[in-house]
C-alpha positions in Angstrom: -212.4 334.3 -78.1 -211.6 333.4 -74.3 -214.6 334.7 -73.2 -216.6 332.1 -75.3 -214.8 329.3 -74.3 -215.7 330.5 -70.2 -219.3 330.2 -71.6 -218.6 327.2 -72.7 -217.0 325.5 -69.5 -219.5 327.2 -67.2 -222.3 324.8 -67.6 -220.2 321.5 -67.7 -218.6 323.0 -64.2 -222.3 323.5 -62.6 -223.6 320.4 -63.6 -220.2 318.8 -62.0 -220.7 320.3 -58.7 -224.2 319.2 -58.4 -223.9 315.9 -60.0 -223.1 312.2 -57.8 -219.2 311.1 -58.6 -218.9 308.5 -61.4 -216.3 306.8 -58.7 -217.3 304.8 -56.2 -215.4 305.2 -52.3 -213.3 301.4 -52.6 -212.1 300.5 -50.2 -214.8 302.0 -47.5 -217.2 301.0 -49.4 -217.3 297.2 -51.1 -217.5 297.0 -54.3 -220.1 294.4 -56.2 -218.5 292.5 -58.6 -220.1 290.7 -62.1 -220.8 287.3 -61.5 -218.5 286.5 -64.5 -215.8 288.6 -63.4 -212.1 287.0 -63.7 -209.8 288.4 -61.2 -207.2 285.5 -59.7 -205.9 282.2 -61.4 -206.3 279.5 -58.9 -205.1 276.0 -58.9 -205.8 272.9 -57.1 -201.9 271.2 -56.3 -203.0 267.8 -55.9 -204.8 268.0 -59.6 -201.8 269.3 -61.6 -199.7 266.8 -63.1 -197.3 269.2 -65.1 -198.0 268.0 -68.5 -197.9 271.9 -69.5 -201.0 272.3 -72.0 -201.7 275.5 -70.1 -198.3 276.7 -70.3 -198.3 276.0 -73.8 -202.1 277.7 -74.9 -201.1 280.8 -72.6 -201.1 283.9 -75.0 -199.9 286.2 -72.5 -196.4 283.5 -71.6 -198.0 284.0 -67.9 -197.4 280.5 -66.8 -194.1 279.2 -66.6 -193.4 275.0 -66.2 -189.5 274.4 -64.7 -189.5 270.6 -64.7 -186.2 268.5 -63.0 -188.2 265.4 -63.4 -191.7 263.6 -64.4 -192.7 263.8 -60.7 -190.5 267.3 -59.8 -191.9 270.1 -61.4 -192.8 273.8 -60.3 -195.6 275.7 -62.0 -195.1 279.6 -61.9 -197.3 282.2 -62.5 -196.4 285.9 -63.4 -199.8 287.7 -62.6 -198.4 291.3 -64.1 -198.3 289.7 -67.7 -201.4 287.4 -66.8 -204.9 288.8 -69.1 -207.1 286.5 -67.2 -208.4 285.4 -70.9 -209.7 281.7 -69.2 -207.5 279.9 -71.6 -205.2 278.3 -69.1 -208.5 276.7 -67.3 -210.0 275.6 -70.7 -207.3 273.8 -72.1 -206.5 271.9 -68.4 -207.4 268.3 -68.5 -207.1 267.7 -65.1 -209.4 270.5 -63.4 -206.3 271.8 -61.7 -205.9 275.0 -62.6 -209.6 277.8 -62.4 -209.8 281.6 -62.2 -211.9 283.0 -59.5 -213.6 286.2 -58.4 -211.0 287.3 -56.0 -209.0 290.7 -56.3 -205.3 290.4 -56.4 -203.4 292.3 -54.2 -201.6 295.4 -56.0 -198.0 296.3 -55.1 -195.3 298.1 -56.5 -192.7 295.4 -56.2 -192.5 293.1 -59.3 -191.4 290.2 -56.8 -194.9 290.4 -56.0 -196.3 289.3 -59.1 -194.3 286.3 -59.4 -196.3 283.4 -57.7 -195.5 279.6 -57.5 -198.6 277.5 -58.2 -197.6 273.9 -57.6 -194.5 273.2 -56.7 -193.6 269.1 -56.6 -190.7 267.8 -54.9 -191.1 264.0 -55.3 -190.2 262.7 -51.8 -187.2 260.1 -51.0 
């Protein structure tokens, strides 16, 4: 019974040693993105006006509003729960906040993940 499953295996082995990777050699190599591809939730400061409609339509709970004030507010974003589903930029009025075709950077510290968007400190 061993024996057959060898037989098996054998071609699947020759035809991976003679065969190009599936992979591709990131970072030595750059990689070619889609032109629709989603990868970083960007914001314009000066648009946002922290009336939190794309705090409220996230699915993921990605964006986080902490207002003090009507003018103090800080807009957080929490990329590891973040699906970069596009709702956040549809349902802004304002323009303010866009995803883009930039990479995040990957870490293993959750700190990193955390990110403050706008943060408004009305001034005295």
């Amino acid at each position: 019974m061993k024996l057959r499953s060898y037989f098996y295996l054998l071609p699947n082995i020759v035809r991976a040693f003679f065969s190009k990777p599936d992979t591709v050699n990131y970072p030595s190599i750059t990689l070619e993105v889609a032109d629709r591809f989603r990868g970083s939730v960007r914001i314009k400061a000066q648009n946002c006006v922290g009336c939190s409609l794309c705090v409220r339509d996230c699915p993921a709970q990605a964006l986080e509003l902490e207002k003090e004030s009507k003018n103090s507010f800080r807009l957080i974003h929490y990329r590891d729960r973040c699906t970069y589903c596009g709702q956040c930029e549809l349902s802004c009025r304002f323009d303010a906040i866009f995803l883009d075709n930039e990479y995040d950077e990957p870490s293993s510290n959750r700190a990193h993940f955390i990110v403050t968007l706008v943060e408004r400190v009305p001034e005295e």
